[in-house]
C-alpha positions in Angstrom: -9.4 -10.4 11.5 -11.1 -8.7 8.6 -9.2 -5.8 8.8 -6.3 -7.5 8.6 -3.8 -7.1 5.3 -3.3 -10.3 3.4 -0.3 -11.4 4.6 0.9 -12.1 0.6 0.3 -8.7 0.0 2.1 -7.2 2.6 5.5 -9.0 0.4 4.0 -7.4 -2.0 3.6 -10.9 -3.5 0.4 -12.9 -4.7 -1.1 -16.3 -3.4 0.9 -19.2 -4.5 4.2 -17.7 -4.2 7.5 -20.1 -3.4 9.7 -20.0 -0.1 12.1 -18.5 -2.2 9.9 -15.5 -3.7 8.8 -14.8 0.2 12.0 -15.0 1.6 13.8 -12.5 -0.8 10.8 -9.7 -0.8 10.8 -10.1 3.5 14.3 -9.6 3.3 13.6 -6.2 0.7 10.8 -5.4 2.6 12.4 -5.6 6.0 15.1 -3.6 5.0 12.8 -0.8 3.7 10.6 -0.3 6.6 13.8 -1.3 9.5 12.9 0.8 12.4 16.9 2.0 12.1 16.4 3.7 8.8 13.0 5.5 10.0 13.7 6.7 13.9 10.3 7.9 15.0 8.2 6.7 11.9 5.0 4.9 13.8 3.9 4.1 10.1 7.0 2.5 9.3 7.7 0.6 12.3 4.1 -0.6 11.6 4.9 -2.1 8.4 8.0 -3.5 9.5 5.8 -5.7 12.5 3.7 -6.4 9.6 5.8 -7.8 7.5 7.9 -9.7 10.0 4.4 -11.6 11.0 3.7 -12.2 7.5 7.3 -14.0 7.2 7.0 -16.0 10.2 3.4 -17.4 9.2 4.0 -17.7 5.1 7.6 -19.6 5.9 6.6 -22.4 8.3 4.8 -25.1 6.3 1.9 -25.7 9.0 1.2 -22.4 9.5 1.2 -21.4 5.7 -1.5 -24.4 5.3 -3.9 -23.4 7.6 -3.7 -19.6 6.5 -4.0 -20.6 2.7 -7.1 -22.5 3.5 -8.6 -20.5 6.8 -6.8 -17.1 5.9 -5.9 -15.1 9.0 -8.8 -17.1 11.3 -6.5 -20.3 10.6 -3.4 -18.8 12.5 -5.5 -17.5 14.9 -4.5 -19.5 18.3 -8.3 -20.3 18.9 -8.9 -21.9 15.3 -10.7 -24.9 14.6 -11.6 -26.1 11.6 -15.7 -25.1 11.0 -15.5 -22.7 14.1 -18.6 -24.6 15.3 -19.3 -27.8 18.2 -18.4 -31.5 17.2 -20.9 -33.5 18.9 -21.1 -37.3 20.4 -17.5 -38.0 19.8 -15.1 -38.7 22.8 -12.2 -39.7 20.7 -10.2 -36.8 21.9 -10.8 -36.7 25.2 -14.2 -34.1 25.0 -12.5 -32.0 22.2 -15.4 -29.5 21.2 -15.1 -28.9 17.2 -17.1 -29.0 14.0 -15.7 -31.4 11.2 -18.0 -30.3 8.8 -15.3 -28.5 6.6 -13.0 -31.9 6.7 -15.9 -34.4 6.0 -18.1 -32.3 4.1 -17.8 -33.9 0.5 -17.9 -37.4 2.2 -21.2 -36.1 4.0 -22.3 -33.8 1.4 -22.6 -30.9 4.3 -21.2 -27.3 3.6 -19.6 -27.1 7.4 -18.9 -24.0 8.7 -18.9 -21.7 5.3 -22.4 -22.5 5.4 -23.2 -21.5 9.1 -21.8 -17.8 8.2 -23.4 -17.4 5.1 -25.8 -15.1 7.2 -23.9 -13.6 9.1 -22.6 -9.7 8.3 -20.1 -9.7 6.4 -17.1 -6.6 5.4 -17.1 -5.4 1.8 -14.3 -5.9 -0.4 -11.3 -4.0 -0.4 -10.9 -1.4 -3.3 -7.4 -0.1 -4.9 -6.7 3.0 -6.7 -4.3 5.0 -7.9 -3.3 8.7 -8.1 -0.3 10.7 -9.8 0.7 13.8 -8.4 3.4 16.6 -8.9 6.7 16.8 -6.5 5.1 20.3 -5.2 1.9 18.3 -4.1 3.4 15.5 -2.4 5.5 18.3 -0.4 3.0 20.6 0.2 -0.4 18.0 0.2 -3.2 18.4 -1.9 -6.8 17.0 -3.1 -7.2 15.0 -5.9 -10.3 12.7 -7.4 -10.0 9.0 -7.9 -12.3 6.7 -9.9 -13.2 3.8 -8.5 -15.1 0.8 -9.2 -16.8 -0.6 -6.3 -19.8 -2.1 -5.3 -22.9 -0.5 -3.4 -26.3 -1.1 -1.6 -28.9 -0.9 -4.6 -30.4 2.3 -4.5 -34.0 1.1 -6.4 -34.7 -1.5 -3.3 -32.5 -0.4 -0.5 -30.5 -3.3 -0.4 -33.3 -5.6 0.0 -33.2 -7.6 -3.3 -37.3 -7.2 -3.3 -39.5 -5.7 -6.0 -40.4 -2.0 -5.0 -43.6 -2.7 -3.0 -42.7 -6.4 -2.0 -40.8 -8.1 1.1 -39.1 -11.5 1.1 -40.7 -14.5 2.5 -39.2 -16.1 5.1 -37.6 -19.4 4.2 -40.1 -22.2 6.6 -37.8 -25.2 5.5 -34.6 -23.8 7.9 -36.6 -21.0 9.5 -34.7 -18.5 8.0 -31.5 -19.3 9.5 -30.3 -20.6 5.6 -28.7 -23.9 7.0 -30.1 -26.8 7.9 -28.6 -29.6 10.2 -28.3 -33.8 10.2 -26.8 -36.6 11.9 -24.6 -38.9 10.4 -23.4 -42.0 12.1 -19.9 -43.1 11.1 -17.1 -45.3 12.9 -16.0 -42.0 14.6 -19.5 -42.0 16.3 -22.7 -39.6 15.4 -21.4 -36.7 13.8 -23.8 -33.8 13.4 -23.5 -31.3 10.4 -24.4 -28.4 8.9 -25.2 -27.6 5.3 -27.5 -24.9 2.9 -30.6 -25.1 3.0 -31.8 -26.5 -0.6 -34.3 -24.5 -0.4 -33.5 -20.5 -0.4 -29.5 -21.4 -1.3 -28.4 -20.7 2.2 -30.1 -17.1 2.2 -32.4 -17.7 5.0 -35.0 -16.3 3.1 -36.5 -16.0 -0.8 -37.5 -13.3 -3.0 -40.6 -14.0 -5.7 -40.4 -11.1 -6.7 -37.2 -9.8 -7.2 -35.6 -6.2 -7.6 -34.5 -5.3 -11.7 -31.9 -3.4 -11.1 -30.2 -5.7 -8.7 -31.9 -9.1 -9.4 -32.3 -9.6 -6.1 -28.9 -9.8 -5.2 -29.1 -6.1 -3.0 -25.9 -4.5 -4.3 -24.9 -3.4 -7.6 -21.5 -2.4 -9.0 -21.0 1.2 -9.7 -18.0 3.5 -10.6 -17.6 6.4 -8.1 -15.3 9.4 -8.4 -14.1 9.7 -4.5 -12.2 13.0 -3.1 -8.9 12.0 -1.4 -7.1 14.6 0.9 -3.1 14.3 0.1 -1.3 14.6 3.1 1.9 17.1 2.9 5.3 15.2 2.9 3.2 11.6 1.2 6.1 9.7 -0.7 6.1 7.7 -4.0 4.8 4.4 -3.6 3.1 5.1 -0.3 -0.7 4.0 0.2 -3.8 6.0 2.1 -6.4 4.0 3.5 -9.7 5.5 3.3 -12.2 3.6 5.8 -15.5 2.7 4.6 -14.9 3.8 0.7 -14.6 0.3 -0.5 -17.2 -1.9 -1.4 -20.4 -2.2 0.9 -20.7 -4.8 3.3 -23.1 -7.6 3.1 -26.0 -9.1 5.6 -25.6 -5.5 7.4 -21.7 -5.9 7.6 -19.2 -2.6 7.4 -18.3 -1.3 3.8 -14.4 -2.5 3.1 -12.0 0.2 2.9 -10.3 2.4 -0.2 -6.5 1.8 -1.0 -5.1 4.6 -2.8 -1.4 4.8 -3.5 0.5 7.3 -4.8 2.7 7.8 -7.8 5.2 11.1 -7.2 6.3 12.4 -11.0 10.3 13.4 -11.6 11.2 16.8 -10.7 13.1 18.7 -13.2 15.3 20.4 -10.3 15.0 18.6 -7.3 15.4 15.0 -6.2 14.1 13.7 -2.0 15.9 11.5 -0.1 13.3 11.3 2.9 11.9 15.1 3.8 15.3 16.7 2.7 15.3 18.2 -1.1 18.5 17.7 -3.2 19.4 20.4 -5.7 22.7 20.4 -8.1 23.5 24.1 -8.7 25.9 24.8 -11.7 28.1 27.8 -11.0 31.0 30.0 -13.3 34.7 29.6 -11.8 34.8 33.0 -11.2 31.9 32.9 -8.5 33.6 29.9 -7.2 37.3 31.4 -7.3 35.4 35.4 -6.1 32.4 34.1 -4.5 29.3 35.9 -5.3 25.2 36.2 -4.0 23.7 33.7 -6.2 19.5 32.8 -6.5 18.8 29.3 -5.4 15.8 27.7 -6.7 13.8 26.1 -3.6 10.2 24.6 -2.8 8.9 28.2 -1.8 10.4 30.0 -4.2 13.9 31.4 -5.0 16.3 32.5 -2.3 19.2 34.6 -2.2 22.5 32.5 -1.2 26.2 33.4 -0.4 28.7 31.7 -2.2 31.6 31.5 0.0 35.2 32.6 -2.2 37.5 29.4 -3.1 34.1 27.3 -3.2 34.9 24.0 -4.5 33.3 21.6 -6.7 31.0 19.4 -4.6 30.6 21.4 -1.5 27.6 20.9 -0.1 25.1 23.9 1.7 22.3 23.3 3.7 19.0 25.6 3.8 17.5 24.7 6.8 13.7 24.6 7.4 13.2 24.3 2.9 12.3 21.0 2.6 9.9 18.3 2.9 6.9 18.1 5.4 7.1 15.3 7.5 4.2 12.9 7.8 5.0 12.6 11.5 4.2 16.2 12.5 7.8 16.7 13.3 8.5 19.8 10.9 9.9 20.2 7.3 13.3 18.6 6.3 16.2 20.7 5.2 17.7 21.4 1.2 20.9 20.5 0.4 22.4 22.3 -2.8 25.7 21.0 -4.3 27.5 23.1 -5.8 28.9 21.9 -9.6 31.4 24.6 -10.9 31.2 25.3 -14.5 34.5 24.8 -16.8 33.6 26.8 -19.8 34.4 24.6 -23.8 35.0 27.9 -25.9 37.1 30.4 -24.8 38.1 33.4 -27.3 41.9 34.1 -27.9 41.4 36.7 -25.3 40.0 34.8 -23.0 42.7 32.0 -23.4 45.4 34.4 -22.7 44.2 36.1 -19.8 43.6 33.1 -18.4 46.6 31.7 -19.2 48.3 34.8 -17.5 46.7 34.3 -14.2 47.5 30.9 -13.7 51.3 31.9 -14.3 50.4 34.3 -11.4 49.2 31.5 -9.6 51.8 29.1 -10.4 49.6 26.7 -12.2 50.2 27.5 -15.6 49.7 24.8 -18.1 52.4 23.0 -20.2 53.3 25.3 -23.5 52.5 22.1 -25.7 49.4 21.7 -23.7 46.2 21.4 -26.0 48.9 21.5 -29.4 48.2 18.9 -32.0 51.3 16.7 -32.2 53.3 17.1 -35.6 53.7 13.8 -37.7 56.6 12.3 -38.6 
């Protein structure tokens, strides 16, 4: 469950959020990840499950309860409130379940949160970003991201203890950190678990505690972490690093690093997936002649045949020149569209020659073309 993405964030929404709100950014998310728009994309058709689970919990009423309370442990088909044993009640025909968390401010208990307070638990997840150039995201790259995150104290090892010292062990709940009762209500005897007063739930208590921590074991630190870029990454997209987030507490896993990644504008090309879109402007005469022209590309520049009578708009392909694709399955293609040229000035020399070959051509243009009318 704890590796689990918040199911608000997956909308790309936060906690709180209306029917409406979730509706419309499923129905923008589930368009962008639809397995029909990404044939063969495992990451996509990933997302895509993803989001359709988050819709179906976050849109019916029950479900979106228990999961704003529980998160993902109170969809899970084995939930029960406290996750612990309800003893001496036969109400329910044996039922087997902890009603700490429901009656815990009427029996001043702290339920289940407080049977767990011991156990290991997965550091926080950490976000970053990067920006990177159209050339990196093609080709991949390594970049440095600063992070914020929090970490085992070096000075005491994660032990919250003075250099020299050890924590006692708590006698008043014999370093379990909770301690249990009885209460006897019309339901029958319900047993409970809470805190223990004494060492705050901790199962144990430092006298002398570490200065650089204060006891607590982890500090918060800034870190500048190396992430590998990998060739054909797209704007927007997000690389999970396991293990770079925050460290874990009570001997739990360190949470994972986020880092998404911002592509800048090109000042030639534009992507659409792994293929590379170029405009290239061309004179009419290599359009009406044809001609060899250089076409700007990823790699480099490339000699290119223009075709004779190539019209505006046409369309060439360069196979194999464009964009990696994060599937293994080979580099995209570039598509160059071609843009012919109509020059503004023209000399008087110019002007008639071209004026004679359109006669040539049949396609001359009126004689009071381009004449400023006369008033009356």
């Amino acid at each position: 469950m704890a590796d689990k993405r918040d199911y608000y964030e997956s909308l790309g929404l936060t906690k709180g959020a209306s029917d409406d709100e979730i509706k419309k950014a499923f129905r923008k998310q589930a368009k962008k990840y639809h397995p029909d728009l990404h044939p063969g994309d495992k990451d996509a058709e990933a997302r895509f499950k993803e989001v359709n689970e988050a819709h179906e919990v976050l849109t019916d009423p029950d479900k979106k309860a228990r999961y704003d309370q529980f998160g993902h442990a109170g969809v899970d088909p084995n939930f029960s409130p406290g996750g612990g044993g309800f003893h001496g009640f036969d109400g329910f025909g044996g039922m087997d379940f902890d009603l700490g968390d429901l009656f815990g401010s009427i029996f001043g208990g702290g339920g289940g949160s407080a049977r767990s307070r011991n156990a290991p638990r997965k550091g926080e997840r950490v976000r970053a970003e990067v920006e990177i150039t159209f050339e990196e995201a093609a080709f991949g790259c390594e970049k440095e991201v600063s992070v914020m995150r929090v970490e085992r104290c070096a000075d005491c090892q994660g032990s919250g203890c003075k250099e020299g010292t050890t924590a006692e062990k708590c006698v008043n709940c014999n370093g379990s950190g909770t301690i249990s009762s009885q209460q006897r209500t019309p339901f029958g005897v319900i047993q409970s678990t809470s805190d223990c007063p004494k060492c705050q739930g901790r199962g144990k208590i430092i006298h002398q505690p570490c200065a650089t921590c204060r006891g607590l074991g982890l500090v918060r630190r800034n870190r500048n972490i190396k992430v590998s870029i990998p060739a054909g990454i797209d704007h927007g997209q997000t690389i999970s690093l396991r293990g770079q987030g925050g460290a874990g507490s009570n001997g739990g896993e360190s949470g994972d690093l986020y880092v998404t990644v911002a592509v800048r504008n090109h000042e030639l090309f534009e992507r659409d997936g792994t293929a590379v879109l170029l405009t290239l402007p061309i004179s009419f005469a290599q359009a009406a002649l044809g001609d060899e022209v250089e076409v700007p590309t990823l790699d480099g520049k490339v000699k290119y045949k223009i075709p004779e009578g190539t019209q505006t708009g046409t369309v060439f392909r360069l196979k194999g020149k464009g964009i990696e694709s994060l599937s293994g399955r080979g580099r995209g293609d570039q598509y160059i569209t071609v843009n012919v040229d109509v020059p503004t000035k023209l000399t008087a020399e110019q002007k008639e020659l071209l004026q004679k070959f359109a006669e040539s051509v049949g396609t001359a243009p009126s004689p009071d073309t381009g004449k400023k009318r006369k008033r009356k």
